[in-house]
C-alpha positions, 0 to 999 in steps of 0.5 A: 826602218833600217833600209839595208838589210842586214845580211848585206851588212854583214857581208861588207863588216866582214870584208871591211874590218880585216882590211881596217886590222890589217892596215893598223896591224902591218904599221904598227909591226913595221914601226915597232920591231921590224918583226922582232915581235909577233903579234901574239907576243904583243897581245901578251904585252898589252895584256901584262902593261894592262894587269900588271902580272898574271899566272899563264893560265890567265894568258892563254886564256886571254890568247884562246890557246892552251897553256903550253902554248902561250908558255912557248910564246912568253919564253920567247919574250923571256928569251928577248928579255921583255918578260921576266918570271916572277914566284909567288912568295906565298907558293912557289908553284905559282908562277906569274909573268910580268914585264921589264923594264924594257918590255914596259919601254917597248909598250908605251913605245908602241901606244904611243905610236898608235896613238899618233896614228890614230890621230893622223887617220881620225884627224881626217874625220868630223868630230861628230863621224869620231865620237859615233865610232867611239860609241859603237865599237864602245857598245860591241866590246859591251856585248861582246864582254856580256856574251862571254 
């Protein structure tokens, strides 16, 4: 039996995983463009180094915004040139997005990074506390990908 209960739980998730984001988020943006990029920029820049390209319909699926909205945000990525716009030779009414050369750069830039701040922060737990984390937040991204 669980001798926590469950609201309690809760309540402390709550308080403990935007300060967990925010102290991974402020990082990476100070190490990565002193601003330059906003978050949801970012997001669309995972979200093309992952599919390689895809329509904006798709993006602002991905960012749960409407389509003129993510079409805002990637003009700006067009503007910095980490993006470029790529036609559909078999229909030119379909326009998907995909990165540069020097969006690529910035994104494994990036990974890499992180990847070194995860390390130093992991580092400082037990083998046995970072697979138990791994295996739960493995399961969550499973419910949550089965809820929608």
């Amino acid at each position: 039996m669980d001798s926590r209960p469950l609201t309690d739980f809760a309540e402390s998730i709550v308080e403990v995983i935007p300060e967990v984001a925010r102290g991974f988020w402020k990082w990476e943006i100070k190490e990565l463009t002193s601003g330059a990029i906003t978050p949801p920029q970012f997001f669309i820049m995972i979200y093309l180094h992952k599919m390689g390209q895809a329509r904006m319909t798709d993006i602002a699926r991905y960012l749960f915004v409407t389509t003129a909205a993510s079409t805002g945000i990637v003009e700006r990525l067009v503007k910095g040139g980490y993006v470029e716009r790529v036609y559909d030779p078999a229909d030119r009414r379909i326009i998907k997005v995909k990165l540069t050369g020097k969006g690529l750069m910035m994104v494994k830039k990036t990974i890499g990074h992180k990847i070194d701040r995860i390390k130093e922060i992991f580092g400082k737990l037990s083998g046995t506390d970072r697979e138990a984390y791994l295996r739960i937040l493995t399961n969550i991204k499973d419910i949550l990908a089965q809820e929608q």
